[in-house]
C-alpha positions in Angstrom: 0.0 0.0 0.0 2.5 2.3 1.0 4.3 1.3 -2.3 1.2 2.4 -4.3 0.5 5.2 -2.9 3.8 6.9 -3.3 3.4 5.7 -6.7 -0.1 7.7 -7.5 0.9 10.6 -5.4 4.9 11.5 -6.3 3.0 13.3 -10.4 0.8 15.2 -7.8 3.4 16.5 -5.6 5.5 17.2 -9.2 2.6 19.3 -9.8 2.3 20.9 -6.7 6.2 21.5 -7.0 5.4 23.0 -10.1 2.5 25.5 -9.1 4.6 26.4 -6.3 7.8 27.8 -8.0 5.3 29.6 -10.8 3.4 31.6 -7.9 6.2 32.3 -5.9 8.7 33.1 -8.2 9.2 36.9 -9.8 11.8 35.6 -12.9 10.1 35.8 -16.1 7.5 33.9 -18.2 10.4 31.9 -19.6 11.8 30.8 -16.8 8.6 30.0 -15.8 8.0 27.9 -18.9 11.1 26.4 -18.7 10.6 25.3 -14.8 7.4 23.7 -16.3 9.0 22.2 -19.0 11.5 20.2 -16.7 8.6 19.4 -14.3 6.8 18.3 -17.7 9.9 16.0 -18.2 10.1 14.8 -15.1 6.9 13.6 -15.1 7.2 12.0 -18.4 10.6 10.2 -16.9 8.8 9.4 -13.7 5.7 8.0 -15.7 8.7 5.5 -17.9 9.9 4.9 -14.6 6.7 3.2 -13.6 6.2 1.4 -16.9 9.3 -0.3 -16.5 8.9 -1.6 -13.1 5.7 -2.7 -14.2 7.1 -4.2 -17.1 9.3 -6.5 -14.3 6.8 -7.1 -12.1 4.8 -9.0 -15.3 7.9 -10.4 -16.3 8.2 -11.9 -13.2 4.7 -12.8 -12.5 5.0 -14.9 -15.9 7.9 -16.8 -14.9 6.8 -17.7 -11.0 3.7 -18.8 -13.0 5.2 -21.0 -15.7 7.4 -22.6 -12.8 4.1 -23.0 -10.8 2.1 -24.6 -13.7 5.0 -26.9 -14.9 6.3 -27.9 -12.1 3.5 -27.9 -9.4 0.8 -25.4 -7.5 3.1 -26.2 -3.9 6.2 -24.7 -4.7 7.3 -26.2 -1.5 6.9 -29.8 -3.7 9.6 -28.4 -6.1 12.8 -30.8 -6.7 16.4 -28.9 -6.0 16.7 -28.7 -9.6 13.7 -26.3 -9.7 13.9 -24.7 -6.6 18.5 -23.5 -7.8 16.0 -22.6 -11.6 13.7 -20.2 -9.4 16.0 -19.0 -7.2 19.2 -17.7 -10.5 15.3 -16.3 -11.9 15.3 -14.3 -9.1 18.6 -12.9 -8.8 18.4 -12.2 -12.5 15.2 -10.0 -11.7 17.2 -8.1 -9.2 20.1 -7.3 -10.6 18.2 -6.2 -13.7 16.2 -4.1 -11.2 19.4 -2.7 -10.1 21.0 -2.0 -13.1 18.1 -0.1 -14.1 17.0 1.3 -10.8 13.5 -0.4 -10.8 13.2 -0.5 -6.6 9.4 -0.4 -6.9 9.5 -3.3 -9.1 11.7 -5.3 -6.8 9.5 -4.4 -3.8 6.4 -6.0 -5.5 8.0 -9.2 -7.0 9.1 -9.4 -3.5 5.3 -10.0 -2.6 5.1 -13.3 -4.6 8.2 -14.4 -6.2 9.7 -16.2 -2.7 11.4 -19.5 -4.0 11.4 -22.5 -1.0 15.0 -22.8 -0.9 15.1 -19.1 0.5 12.3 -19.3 2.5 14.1 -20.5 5.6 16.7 -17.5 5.1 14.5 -15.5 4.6 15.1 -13.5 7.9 19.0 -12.7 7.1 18.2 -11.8 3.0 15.6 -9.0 4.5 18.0 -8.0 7.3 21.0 -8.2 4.6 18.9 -6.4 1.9 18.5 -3.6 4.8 21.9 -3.2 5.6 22.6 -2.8 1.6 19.9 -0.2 1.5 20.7 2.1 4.2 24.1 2.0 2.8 23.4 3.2 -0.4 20.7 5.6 0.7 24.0 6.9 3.0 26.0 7.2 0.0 23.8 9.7 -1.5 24.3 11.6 1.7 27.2 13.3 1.1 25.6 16.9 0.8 23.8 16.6 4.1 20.3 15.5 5.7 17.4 18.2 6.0 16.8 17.4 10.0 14.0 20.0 10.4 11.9 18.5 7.5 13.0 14.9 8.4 11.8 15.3 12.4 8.5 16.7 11.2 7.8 14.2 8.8 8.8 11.8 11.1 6.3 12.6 13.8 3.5 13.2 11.1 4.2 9.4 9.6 4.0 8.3 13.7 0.8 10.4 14.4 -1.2 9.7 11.4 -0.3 5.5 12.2 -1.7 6.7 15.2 -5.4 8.2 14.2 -5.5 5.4 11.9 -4.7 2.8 13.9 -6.8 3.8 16.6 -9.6 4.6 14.5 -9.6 0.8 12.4 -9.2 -0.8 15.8 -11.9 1.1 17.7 -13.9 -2.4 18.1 -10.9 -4.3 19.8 -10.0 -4.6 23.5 -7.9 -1.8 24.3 -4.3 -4.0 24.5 -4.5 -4.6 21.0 -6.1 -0.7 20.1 -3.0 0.5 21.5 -0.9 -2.2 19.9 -1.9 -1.5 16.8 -2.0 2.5 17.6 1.5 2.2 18.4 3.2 -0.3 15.7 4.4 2.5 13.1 8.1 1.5 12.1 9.9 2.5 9.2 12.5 -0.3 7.5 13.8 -1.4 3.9 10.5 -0.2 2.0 11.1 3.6 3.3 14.7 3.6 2.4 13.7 1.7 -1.0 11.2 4.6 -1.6 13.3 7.1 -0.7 15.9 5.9 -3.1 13.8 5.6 -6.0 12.1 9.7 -5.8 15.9 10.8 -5.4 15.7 11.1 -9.4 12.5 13.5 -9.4 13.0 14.6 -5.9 16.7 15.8 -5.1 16.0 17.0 -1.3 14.1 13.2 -0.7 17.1 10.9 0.8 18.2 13.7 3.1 14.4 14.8 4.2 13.5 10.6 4.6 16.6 9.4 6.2 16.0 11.7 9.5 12.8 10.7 9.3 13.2 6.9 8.9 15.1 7.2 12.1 12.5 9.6 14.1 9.6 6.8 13.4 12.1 4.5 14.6 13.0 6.4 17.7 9.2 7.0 18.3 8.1 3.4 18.0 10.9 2.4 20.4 10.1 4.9 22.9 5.8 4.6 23.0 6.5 1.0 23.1 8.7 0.7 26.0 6.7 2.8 28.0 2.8 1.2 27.3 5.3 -2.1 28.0 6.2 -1.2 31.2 2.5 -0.2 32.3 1.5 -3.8 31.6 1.0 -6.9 33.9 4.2 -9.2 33.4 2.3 -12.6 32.2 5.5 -14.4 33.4 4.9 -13.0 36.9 3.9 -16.0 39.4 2.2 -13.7 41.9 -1.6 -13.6 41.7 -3.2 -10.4 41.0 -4.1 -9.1 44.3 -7.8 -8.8 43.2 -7.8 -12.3 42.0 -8.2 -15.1 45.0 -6.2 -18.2 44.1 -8.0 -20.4 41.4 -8.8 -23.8 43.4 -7.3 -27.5 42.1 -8.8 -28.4 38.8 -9.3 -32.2 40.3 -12.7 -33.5 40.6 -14.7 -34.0 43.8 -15.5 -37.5 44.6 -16.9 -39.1 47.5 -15.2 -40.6 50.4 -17.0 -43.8 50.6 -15.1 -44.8 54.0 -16.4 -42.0 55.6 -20.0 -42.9 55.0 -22.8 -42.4 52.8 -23.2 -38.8 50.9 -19.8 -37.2 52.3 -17.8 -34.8 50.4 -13.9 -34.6 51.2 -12.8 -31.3 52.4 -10.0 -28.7 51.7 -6.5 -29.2 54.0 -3.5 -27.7 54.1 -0.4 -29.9 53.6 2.5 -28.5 55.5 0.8 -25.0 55.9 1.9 -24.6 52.5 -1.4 -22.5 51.7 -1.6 -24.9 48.6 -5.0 -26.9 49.0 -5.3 -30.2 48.2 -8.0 -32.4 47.9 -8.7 -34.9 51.0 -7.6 -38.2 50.0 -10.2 -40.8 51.4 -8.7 -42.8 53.9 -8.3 -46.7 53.0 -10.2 -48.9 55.9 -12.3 -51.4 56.5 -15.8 -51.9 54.5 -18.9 -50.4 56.5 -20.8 -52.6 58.6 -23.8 -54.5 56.1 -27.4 -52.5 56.6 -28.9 -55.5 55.5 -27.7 -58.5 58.0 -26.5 -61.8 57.4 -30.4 -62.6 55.7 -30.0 -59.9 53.1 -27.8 -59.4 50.1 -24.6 -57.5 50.6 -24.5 -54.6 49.9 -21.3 -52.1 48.7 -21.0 -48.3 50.4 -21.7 -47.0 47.0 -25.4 -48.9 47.4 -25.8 -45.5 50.1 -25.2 -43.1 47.3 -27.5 -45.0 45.4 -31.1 -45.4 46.9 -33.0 -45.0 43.8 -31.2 -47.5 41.7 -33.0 -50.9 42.1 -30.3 -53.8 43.0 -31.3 -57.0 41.0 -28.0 -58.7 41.8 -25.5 -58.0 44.4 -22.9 -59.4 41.8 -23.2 -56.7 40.1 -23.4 -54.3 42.5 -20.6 -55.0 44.2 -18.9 -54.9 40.4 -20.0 -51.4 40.3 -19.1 -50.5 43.6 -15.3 -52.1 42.5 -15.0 -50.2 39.2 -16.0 -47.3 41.2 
């Protein structure tokens, strides 16, 4: 998105560029024509610019489709053999890209065009790729950064993530409003984008490159501090609103201490850690019935509803039990 919109909006801000030095100026009409003629050409350069990178990113789309029709839908299915094909494909793309400095292009073929066999390295090529980025954009800061500009636009690209965020997430819990609020960071698209106006826009590496670093500052900063005003979830103290949760065993009678009795709580070694009462192993309870009855089991107290048909299998039940 961000991509895109730079994209639509950098002919606009041409324009803009271009009103500005007509209305502000007081050199003649043709100065003023020729100012408009390079802004003219720079939106015809800037408008090539965009055909070529499209021009990759269908190139590319065409291959990673060939690959995927050919050689199977799971690209994670792919023999080595196709996986090394895919993988000199894209490095092909990129130093094309390169050679033709076609960063947009290379940002969106990044979207799709992720071969398996670089999937798990994935983490180092992006943290590589930034390092190689933030060089170059360094190189082209030889004459200087523009820290006034770069601090405000800093702390505009930080607030507006803000209204936004808070905004889109107004129907969340407030932990992941504020998240979300908070989660502005600026890494290898910004310095990508900031590389490819430098040919239309002159001032943008030295205006972006403060600013890349103000976001990050910013993000660092908010984040630490809503951090620290949370819970710790790896604390082992209980809230102090929050009575301890009892043992998740279930209650069962204590048939050796008679008919309907529930076992009780107790402390074991006053370590304020309850337990459930363990019933006591002892001898059977006396028979209700007499020698000229059936026997009957203790659970036959728990069970006065249930007609007994054979004390077999009560006292099966009363075993299993």
């Amino acid at each position: 998105m961000t991509v895109l919109l730079t994209a639509y909006t950098a002919p606009f801000a041409l324009r803009a560029l271009n009103d500005s030095a007509g209305t502000s100026g007081t050199s003649a009409t043709s100065s003023a024509d020729g100012i408009a003629g390079a802004v003219g050409d720079d939106l015809l350069d800037y408008a090539a610019q965009l055909g070529w990178n499209a021009v990759l990113v269908a190139v590319a789309g065409a291959l990673w489709l060939l690959l995927r029709r050919t050689r199977g839908k799971d690209p994670a299915r792919w023999s080595p053999a196709t996986q090394a094909v895919a993988v000199l494909l894209l490095l092909a793309l990129v130093v094309t890209a390169g050679g033709y400095t076609l960063m947009l292009g290379v940002a969106v073929v990044g979207l799709f065009f992720r071969p398996p066999a670089l999937t798990r390295h994935l983490g180092r090529i992006s943290r590589g790729a930034y390092v190689t980025a933030a060089f170059t954009l360094g190189l082209l800061l030889v004459a200087g950064i523009d820290l006034v500009y770069g601090l405000v636009l800093g702390a505009a690209a930080y607030g507006a993530q803000i209204v936004v965020g808070s905004v889109l997430a107004r129907k969340l819990d407030r932990v992941d409003r504020v998240s979300l609020a908070l989660g502005q960071q600026n890494g290898v698209t910004a310095v990508i984008l900031a590389l490819s106006l430098q040919p239309m826009f002159p001032e943008a590496v030295a205006i972006v490159a403060p600013a890349i670093v103000t976001v990050n500052c910013l993000h660092f900063a908010a984040n630490s501090l809503w951090g620290r005003l949370q819970p710790d979830p790896d604390d082992p103290r209980p809230a102090p609103d929050r009575p301890p949760l009892p043992s998740a065993r279930p209650v069962q009678p204590d048939l050796s201490a008679g008919p309907g009795t529930v076992p009780l709580w107790k402390d074991l070694d006053g370590a304020a850690d309850p337990h459930w009462k363990e019933p006591a192993a002892g001898p059977a309870p006396p028979d209700p019935a007499g020698d000229d009855g059936p026997p009957r089991s203790a659970l036959a107290h728990l069970l006065r509803n249930v007609p007994v048909v054979d004390a077999v299998a009560l006292d099966a039940v009363g075993e299993t039990d």
